[in-house]
C-alpha positions, -999 to +999 in steps of 0.1 A: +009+111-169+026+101-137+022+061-121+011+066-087+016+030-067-004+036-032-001+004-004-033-004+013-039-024+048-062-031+076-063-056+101-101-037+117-131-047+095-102-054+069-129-071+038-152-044+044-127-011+051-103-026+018-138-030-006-147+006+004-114+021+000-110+005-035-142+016-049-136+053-035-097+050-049-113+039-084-137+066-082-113+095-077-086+082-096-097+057-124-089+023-136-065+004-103-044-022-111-037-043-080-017-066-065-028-098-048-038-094-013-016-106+015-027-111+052+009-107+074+015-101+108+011-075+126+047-055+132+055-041+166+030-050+185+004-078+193-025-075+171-057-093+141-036-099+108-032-071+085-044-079+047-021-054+028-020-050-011-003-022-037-025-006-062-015+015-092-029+045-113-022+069-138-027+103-123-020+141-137-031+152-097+003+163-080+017+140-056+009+161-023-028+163-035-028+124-035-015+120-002-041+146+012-069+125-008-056+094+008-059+109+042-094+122+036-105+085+025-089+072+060-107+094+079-138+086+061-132+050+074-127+059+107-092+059+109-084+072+142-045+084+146-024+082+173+013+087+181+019+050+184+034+042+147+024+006+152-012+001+165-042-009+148-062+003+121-096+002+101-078+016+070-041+027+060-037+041+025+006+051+019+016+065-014+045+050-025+058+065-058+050+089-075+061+079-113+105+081-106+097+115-088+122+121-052+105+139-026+117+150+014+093+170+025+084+175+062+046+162+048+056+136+023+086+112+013+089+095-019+099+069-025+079+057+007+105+042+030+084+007+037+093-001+004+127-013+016+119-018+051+083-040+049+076-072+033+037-060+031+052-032+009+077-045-011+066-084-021+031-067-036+049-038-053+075-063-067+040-083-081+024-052-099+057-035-114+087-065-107+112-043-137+104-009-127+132+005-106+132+021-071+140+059-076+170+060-053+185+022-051+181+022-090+175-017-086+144-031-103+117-046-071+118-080-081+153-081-074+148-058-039+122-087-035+149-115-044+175-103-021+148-090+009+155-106+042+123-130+048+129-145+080+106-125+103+082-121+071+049-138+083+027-132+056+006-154+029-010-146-002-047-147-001-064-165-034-101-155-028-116-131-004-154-131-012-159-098+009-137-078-015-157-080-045-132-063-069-103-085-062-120-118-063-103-136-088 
């Protein structure tokens, strides 16, 4: 069965919309594994603090059904889209990989491209999988991680947030 790795972030009602979103995503999909939760900066424009993390699943679902799934449970939260890429948001749910799968469609890319371009993306997904390897760079995320340029990075990792019940460690 295919390991679906999906980043998750909000910087409007961010506890409550990330809670939510968890216990739909564990609901459709099954058991998460999770990342810890990082609140960063927001990037390109002036804006609350994101908290971002990367979850993972096992799922038999094809990848372009996951991506409509994750849509549907952003609407649900009131996600309201614009043509601003950067703006904020109650909920943004990205799917990442899908197992070591390439896709360019004009609906979905796989790998997602954040994973190279967005320390949100990339220092969670290096947590959770740090020896799998990115489908095109063939380089493990640890190592992406490693050699990722952190100077305009502004983010922290989070140790407790009481309003997301699932992640409280």
């Amino acid at each position: 069965m295919p390991l679906c790795f999906i980043s998750i972030g909000s910087n409007i009602n961010r506890e409550h919309n990330i809670s939510s979103a968890l216990e739909v995503l564990q609901h459709r999909f099954g058991s998460l594994t999770y990342s810890s939760v990082y609140e960063s900066a927001p990037v390109g424009f002036s804006g609350d603090a994101f908290l971002n993390l990367v979850i993972s699943f096992y799922s038999d679902h094809d990848p372009l059904h996951i991506a409509m799934q994750l849509k549907n449970i952003e609407t649900d939260h009131d996600r309201i889209r614009t043509k601003e890429k950067f703006s904020s948001r109650t909920l943004d749910l990205d799917l990442l990989l899908y197992d070591q799968q390439v896709i360019s469609t004009e609906t979905l890319t796989i790998p997602h491209n954040d994973i190279l371009n967005y320390a949100f993306v990339l220092e969670p997904l290096a947590e959770i999988a740090p020896e799998r390897h990115h489908p095109v760079k063939n380089i493990c995320y640890q190592k992406l991680w490693q050699e990722f340029d952190k100077s305009t990075a502004k983010q922290q990792k989070i140790p407790y947030l009481p309003g997301i019940k699932s992640l409280a460690k």
